[in-house]
Every structure is written in C-alpha cells, then in structure tokens.
N, C-alpha and C positions, 0 to 999 in steps of 0.2 A: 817387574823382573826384566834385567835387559838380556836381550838375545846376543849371546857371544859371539856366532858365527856371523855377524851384521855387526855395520857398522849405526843402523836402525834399533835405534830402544823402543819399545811398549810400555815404557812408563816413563813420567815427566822429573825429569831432575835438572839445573842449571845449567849442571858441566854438560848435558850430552850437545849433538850435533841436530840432530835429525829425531823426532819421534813419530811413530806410529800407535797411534792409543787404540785396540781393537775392542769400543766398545761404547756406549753414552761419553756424550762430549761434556755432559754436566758433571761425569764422574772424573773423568781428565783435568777438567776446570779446576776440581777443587784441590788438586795437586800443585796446583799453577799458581807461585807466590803473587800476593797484589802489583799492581805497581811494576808488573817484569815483563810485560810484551811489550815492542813497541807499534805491531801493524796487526791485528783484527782481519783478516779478510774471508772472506766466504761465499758458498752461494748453495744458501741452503733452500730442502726441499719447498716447491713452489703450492704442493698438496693440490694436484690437480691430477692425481692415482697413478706414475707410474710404479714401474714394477719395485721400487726402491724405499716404496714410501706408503704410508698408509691413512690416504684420504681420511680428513675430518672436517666437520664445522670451524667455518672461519672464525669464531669466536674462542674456539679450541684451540687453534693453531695459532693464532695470538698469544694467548694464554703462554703458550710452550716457548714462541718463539720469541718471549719477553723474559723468561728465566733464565733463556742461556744470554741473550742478552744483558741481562746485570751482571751474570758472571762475567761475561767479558768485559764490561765496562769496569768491572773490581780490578780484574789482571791488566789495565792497559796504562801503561805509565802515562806521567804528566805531560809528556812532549810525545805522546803516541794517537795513532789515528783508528779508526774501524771505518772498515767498507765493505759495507752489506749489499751482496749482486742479487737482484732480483727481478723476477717476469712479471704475469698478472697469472692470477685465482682466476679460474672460469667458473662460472655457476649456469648453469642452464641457458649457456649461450652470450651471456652478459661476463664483461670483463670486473677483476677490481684490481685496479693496480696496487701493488705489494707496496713499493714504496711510501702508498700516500697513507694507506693504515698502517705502514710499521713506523713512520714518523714519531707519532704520539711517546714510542714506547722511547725511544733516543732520547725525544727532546726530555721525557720526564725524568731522565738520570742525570738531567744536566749536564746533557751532550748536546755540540753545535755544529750543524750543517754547516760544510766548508763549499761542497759540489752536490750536484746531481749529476753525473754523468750518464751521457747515452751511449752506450755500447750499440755501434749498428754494422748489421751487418747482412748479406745478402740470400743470405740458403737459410729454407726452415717448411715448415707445414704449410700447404697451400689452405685459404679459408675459401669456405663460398656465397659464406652469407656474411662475410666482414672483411675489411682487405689485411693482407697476409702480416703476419706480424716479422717485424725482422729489426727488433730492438730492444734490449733490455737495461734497466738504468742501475747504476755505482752508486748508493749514498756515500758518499763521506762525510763522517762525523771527529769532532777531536774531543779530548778532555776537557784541555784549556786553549787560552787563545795563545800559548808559548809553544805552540806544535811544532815538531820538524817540518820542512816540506823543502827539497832541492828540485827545483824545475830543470836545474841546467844538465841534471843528469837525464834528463829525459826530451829534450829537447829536438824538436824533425826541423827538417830542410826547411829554409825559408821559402816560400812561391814566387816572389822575388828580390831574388837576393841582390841584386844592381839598385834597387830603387834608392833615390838621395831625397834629403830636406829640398822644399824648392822657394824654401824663406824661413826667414828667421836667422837665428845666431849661428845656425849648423848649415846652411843653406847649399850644397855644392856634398854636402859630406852624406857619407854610406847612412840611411836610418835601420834598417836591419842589424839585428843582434846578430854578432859574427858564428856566436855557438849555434845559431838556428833560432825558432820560433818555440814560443808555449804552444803544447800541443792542444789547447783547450779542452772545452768540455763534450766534445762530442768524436769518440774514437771508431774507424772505420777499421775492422780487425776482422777476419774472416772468422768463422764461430770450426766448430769440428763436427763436419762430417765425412761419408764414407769415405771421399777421396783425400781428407785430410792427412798429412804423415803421424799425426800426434792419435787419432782416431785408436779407441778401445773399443772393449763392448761394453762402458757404459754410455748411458742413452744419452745426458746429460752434463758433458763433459767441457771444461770452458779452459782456451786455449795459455800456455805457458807465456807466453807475450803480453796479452790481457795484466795477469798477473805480475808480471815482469814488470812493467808501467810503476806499480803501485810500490814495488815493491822498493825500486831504485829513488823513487823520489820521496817517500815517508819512512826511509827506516838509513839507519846506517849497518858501516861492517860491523857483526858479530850481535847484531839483536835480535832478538827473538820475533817470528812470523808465526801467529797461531790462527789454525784455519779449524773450527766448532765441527764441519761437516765438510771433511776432505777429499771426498770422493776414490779419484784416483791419485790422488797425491800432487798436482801440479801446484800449490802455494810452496809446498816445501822444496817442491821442483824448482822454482824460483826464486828462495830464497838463498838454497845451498848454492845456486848457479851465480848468486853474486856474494858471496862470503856472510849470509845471513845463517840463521839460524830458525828451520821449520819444527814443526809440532801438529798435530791433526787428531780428530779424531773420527771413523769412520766403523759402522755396525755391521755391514754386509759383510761377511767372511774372504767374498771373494773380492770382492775392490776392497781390504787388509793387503790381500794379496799383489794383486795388480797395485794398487801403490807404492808398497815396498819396493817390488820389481822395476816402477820405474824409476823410485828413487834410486837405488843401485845401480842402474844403468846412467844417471844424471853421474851418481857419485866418480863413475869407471868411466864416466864421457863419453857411452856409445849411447846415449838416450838424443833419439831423434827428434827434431822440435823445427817448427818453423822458427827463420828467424825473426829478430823483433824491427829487424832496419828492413824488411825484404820489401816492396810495394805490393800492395793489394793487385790480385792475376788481372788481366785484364784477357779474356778470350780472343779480341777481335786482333788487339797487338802480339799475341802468341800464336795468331795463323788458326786457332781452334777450326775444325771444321765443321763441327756441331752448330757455329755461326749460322753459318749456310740455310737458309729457310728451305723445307719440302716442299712450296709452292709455290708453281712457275706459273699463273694467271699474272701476268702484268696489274691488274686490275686488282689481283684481290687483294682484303683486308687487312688479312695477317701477313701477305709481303709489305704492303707499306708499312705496318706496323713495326714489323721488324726493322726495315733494311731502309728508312726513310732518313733513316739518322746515322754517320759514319763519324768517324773519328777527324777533327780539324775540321768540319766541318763549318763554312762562313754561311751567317747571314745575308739573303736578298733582302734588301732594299723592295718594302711594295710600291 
C-alpha cells in the first residue's frame, strides 16, 4: 500500500520513485520483476551482535545470506552490477573475512568479480591484541560481461596534471586524462561518526558519497537502485540525488522511520550530506588544536611520535 501523504511507497511497483519496504527484504524481492534493477548494493548485517541483528553460526548466516542473494541476482538486469559492503565475522578473537566466504555464493550464480575494493578509512574501535581495523572491502559482481560501467562520471583530480609523454609519438603532449583520473580500487572516504554531519543513531551507518561512487558509474537516469538491507536509507539517498530510482528494505521500526525521513529531507533538499568532491579533513592543515601533544618532555616517546613528522616535510640525506 502506498502512503499518500509521501512521496515514499512501502511497496514495490515500477512506476514509483522511492520505496521503503517495512519489513524482510526477501519478502520485497519477490515483488521485484526479474531483470529490473540495475545496481544491487548493500551492507548487510556483519552477525558480530549488534543491537540490530541477531548473532548466529557462520554456517547459518551463509545459508541466509545466499537466499537473498539469488533473489538479487534474479532482479538484476543483464547490464547491471551487485556490490556487496562487508567487514570481518569475529569469532573468539580470530577474524574471517566476509568477502572471502561470501565469494563462493556469487561465483556459483554465475556471477563475475569485476573489483574488490577497499573502503579505508580513519576512525573506528581501538584493538589491543590485533592492530585496529580501519577498512572494509566492495565486491563487485556483474551478470554478464555487457555491464554498464561510466568511470568518466566518477573521475578525481589528476596528482599530476602537467605531466607529458617524454617519448614516443605524443612526446611533448599532456599524458593525463583532461576529465581527471580512475579513481581506483582503493577509496579514502571518511566512515560516519559522532562528529560526522550525516551521523544518526544507527551504529552502523555507511556514508552518502561511498554510495554515490557506485551509484554514478554502474547505473544510468531513471534505473532502479535496490539496497536488501537499508538501514537508514542512504542507497536510495543516492540514488534519488542523481535522477536514479531507490528501493530498500529495512525491519527495525525505527530506521523505517529514520529512512524515510531522510529520504524526504534528500527529496525537499534540506538533507545534509558531506560532499562527494570535498578532500578528506586534514587536522594539522585546519590549525586543529587537539594536534598539539600534552607532553612537553623534549625526550619523550609519545612527543616524537607525534610531532616527528610535519606536513612538506623533506628528507636528510644520511
């Protein structure tokens, strides 16, 4: 039934804009004609107990997390992509990375790794018996090998853009792509925490720009973006924000809520977002004064550590 006073439906039909499914995404899926999405994306639960989700045996959570997976790969057209965002399973201290056992389940529908990409980024849980994780990886899979993909829409600043040929037939001429650089496989994006503008109260939250990325280079205007496990709504944030067309589906009552809301706020353009062109903060170049170390021992540790290293910084010569 779609909700009148919204331009948000809770249920899946062609014509709409925007859906909000409040409830199993395998129940949404099977609303979802074959062959009609064109981008997959997600980042579903990692089953490591938060409050959102309910820990099981990893063999369990395979199981689950291969059913919705065929559904998507039914709904995903022939020139369409899935990009499944995922961390690692902890089991008693020991990691397993998600991507390398959820592999299996892609390749056997006859789905093909296009990337692995690594989402990195700088804030997260401090470890103390392993170094801190501050990285989580994109699969990208296609149908066929006739997939969309536009890089030029997605394209960052060259690092240097003056550089020329210095032989050969072009020898003297600009080598740099004028539109900018691929931005490869390894994206430097800040994640959302408390100080973030995008920051809710879910725990879990992965940034409109992330999203953004995927969203501009594998799909065009007016095709359908469906995200299995929506959270707060930023796929559909994403895709409405470039003439796409989102879909989700999300069980917790209250991120129903918090989605909608942000969608509506995206839809009226007062929904705050970092942007996607903005450079990653740098503290020391923004005068931060938190820089500043609390100890004044010439000698000690943690001052060198800190403050041993400045910005332009040249090497001596030993």
């Amino acid at each position: 039934m779609i909700n009148r006073k919204s331009n948000i439906a809770d249920s899946f039909t062609l014509s709409e804009r925007a859906v909000v499914y409040p409830g199993d995404c395998l129940d949404l899926l099977r609303d979802v004609p074959s062959e009609s999405v064109q981008l997959v994306v997600t980042s579903p639960p990692y089953n490591i107990g938060k409050e959102y989700e309910k820990r099981m045996h990893l063999d369990r959570y395979l199981r689950q997390q291969a059913e919705v997976i065929a559904q998507c790969a039914r709904v995903l057209s022939p020139t369409g992509s899935i990009c499944w965002q995922v961390g690692n399973y902890v089991d008693g201290g020991a990691i397993v990375p998600l991507d390398a056992v959820l592999y299996p389940i892609f390749a056997s529908l006859g789905l093909k790794m296009r990337n692995r990409i690594i989402w990195h980024f700088e804030h997260g849980l401090h470890c103390t018996r392993r170094f801190s994780g501050r990285y989580e990886t994109i699969i990208w899979f296609t149908k066929t090998d006739n997939y969309l993909f536009n890089v030029d829409a997605v394209r960052v600043p060259q690092k240097y853009p003056g550089k020329k040929y210095f032989k050969g037939p072009k020898a003297g001429q600009y080598s740099c792509n004028p539109l900018g650089k691929n931005p490869g496989d390894l994206w430097v994006i800040p994640n959302v925490k408390s100080n973030h503008v995008e920051k809710t109260s879910h725990p879990c939250q992965f940034p409109v720009e992330l999203i953004e990325r995927l969203v501009l280079s594998m799909t065009g205007e007016g095709g359908w973006v469906l995200d299995p496990f929506l959270g707060t709504g930023t796929s559909i944030i994403a895709a409405i924000r470039h003439g796409r067309r989102g879909a989700g589906a999300e069980t917790q009552t209250k991120y129903v809520a918090l989605a909608r809301q942000r969608i509506e706020q995206e839809m009226n353009g007062t929904l705050q977002t970092r942007p996607m062109t903005r450079p990653v903060y740098d503290p020391l170049e923004a005068g931060n004064s938190l820089t500043v170390a609390p100890w004044t021992k010439k000698d000690s540790a943690q001052m060198l550590l800190l403050e041993k290293t400045k910005r332009k910084q040249r090497y001596a010569p030993k």
